[in-house]
C-alpha positions, 0 to 999 in steps of 0.5 A: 051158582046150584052146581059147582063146574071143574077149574083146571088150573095150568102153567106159567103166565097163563097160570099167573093170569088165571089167578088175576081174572078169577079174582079181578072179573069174576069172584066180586061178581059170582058166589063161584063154585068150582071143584078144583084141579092143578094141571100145572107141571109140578103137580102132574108130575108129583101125582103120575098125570092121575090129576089130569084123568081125575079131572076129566073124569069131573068133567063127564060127572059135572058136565062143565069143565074150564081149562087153564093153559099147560105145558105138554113137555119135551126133552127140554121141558123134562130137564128144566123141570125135573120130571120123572118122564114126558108126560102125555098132553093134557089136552089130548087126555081130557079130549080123549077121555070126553072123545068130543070136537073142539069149536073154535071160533076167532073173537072179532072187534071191529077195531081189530084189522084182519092180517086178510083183509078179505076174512070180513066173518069168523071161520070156525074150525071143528077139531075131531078130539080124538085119537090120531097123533094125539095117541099115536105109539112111536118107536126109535129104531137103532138098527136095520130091520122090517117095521109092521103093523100088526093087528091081533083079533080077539079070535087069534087072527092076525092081519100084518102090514109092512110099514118100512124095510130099515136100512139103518137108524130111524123112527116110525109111529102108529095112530088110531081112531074108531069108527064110533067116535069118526060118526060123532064127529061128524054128527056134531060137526053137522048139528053145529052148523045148522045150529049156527046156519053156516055151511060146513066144509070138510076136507083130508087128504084121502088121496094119500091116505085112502083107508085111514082118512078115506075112513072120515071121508065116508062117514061124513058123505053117508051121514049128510046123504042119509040124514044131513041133506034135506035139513041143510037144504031147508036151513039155506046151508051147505055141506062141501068136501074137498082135499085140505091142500085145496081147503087152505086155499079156498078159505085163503080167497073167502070170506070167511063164515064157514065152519071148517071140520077137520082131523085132530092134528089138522085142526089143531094147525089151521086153527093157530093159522085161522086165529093169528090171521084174524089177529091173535092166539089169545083171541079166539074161544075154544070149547070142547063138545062131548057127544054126551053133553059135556063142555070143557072151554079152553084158551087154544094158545099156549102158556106163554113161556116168553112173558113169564120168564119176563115176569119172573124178572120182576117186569111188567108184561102185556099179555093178552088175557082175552082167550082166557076171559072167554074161556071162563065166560063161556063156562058159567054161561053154559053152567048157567044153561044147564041150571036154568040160572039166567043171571049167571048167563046175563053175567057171562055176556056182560063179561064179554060185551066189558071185554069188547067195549075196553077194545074198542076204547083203544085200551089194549095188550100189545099184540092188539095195538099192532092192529089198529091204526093208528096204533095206540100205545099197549098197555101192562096185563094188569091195566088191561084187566082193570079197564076191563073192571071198570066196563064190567061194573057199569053193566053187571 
């Protein structure tokens, strides 16, 4: 490796994962260089979450950025830890930070049955990383009263909407986004699936809100009308828009191969529904693409709370590690790319193929064993990654 890319390290038993790839799969393998941030709780607590900006702000500088799971707290996570406050999600402060999409894209083995048997080509969704829920202002109201937005322009103006008139306790939140990260979304989601000669869907719920997703729905309809038209028409792809209540149950009845752009909380839903349906959290990539070249790959699961407390019992756990393997792999093949260091690309591949190959020996987490048929008995995380080992090293 010429350039070094940012380990973000995370919580849990991912955190405990993390530390068993890098040493299992990839240092016998890669002189690795990395510039190194801690994401977990403790530490972003211990420095006000200034260690979650530091290290997105690595990622813009260094371009290539590989993210552990962490825990984005609330009330409980706060107790539990001892935290000073919730602080925000990590997740959504990088994504806001590098304002890119999220691609996520199921891993598929043909051993591995889908839970739809009709889903027979991955589905991938194309997730707006910024704004919206993710950097909303919430406010707990305790009395009656009138909730407005209010928007004050830089010449002095003010424009005022009422929201609700309260006749007793309750809650209300105001999101955002901007027209100039809107445009990027759907440029990259556009280039990306001409890129990968797939058609692109679209959908919101602009029939509902008419300014606020009629806003993306625009921007999408002009860019393909100005710009997009002809290009899909000679790449033999499609560009389609539909109400995302209807989207679910087009792609419910397809077969899938697709890409599905959506809005940052939508994405975040079905991509969790579109994964677990193709059969697990943990096997489905995850990379963020900012609309200046940076790159940051990720699990798009969580931290796996449930095993690690196991773990802390001093029981063996089978924790699927593979989200995880290809986040790092995913990472050095585009830290390869960059720097025109093909072995480092040919390194990734032959990380992914072993992971593949050890699959389709019978040799899986339990969560995969549920899938095959008939299902052969699951085995521990550790004997997973070993196996893995083993493929690895009569390929790289």
């Amino acid at each position: 490796m010429a350039v070094p890319l940012v380990e973000m390290d995370g919580d849990e038993m991912t955190r405990i994962l993390w530390k068993e790839i890098k040493e299992r799969l990839i240092l016998p393998f890669v002189d690795l260089k990395t510039e190194y941030y801690d994401l977990g709780l403790e530490n972003r607590d211990a420095t006000d979450d200034a260690v979650t900006r530091e290290a997105a702000a690595a990622v813009k500088r260094l371009k290539v950025g590989v993210k552990c799971a962490t825990i984005t707290p609330n009330f409980q996570r706060m107790e539990e830890y001892k935290l000073k406050k919730m602080w925000p999600s990590p997740n959504g402060t990088i994504r806001n930070a590098l304002d890119g999409t999220v691609f996520r894209t199921p891993i598929v083995c043909e051993e591995l049955k889908s839970y739809i048997p009709g889903w027979t080509k991955p589905i991938t969704v194309a997730r707006h990383g910024y704004g919206d829920l993710y950097r909303d202002a919430e406010m707990d109201i305790s009395e009656p009263g009138a909730a407005e937005i209010v928007f004050t322009a830089a010449d002095g103006s003010v424009k005022r909407e009422k929201v609700y008139d309260f006749e007793g306790p309750g809650v209300f939140q105001g999101c955002y986004n901007k027209d100039s990260s809107i445009e990027a979304f759907a440029r990259s989601c556009f280039e990306y699936a001409l890129a990968e000669k797939k058609d692109l869907w679209f959908s919101t719920k602009d029939t509902i809100m008419k300014l606020y997703d009629g806003r993306f729905k625009e921007t999408f309809r002009r860019l393909y009308e100005e710009e997009y038209a002809s290009r899909f028409e000679k790449a033999g792809i499609s560009y389609f828009y539909t109400l995302i209540d209807d989207a679910v149950a087009r792609i419910v009845r397809s077969s899938g191969g697709m890409v599905w752009a959506l809005k940052n909380y939508d994405g975040d839903v079905m991509s969790d529904m579109i994964s677990s349906a193709f059969g697990s959290l943990a096997m489905m990539t995850s990379v963020l693409v900012s609309a200046d070249g940076c790159f940051e790959y990720e699990a798009a699961h969580g931290t796996v709370t449930r095993h690690y407390y196991r773990r802390l019992k001093g029981e063996k756990t089978s924790t699927n590690p593979v989200a995880t393997i290809f986040a790092w792999s995913g990472a050095l093949r585009k830290r390869g790319e960059l720097d025109s260091t093909d072995a480092l690309v040919a390194f990734a591949d032959a990380i992914e193929k072993a992971v593949l190959d050890t699959i389709r020996s019978r040799v899986v987490t339990g969560d995969l064993a549920s899938m095959m048929s008939p299902s052969p008995k699951a085995v521990d995380s550790e004997t997973f990654l070993d196996a893995i080992r083993k493929k690895l090293e009569s390929v790289a």
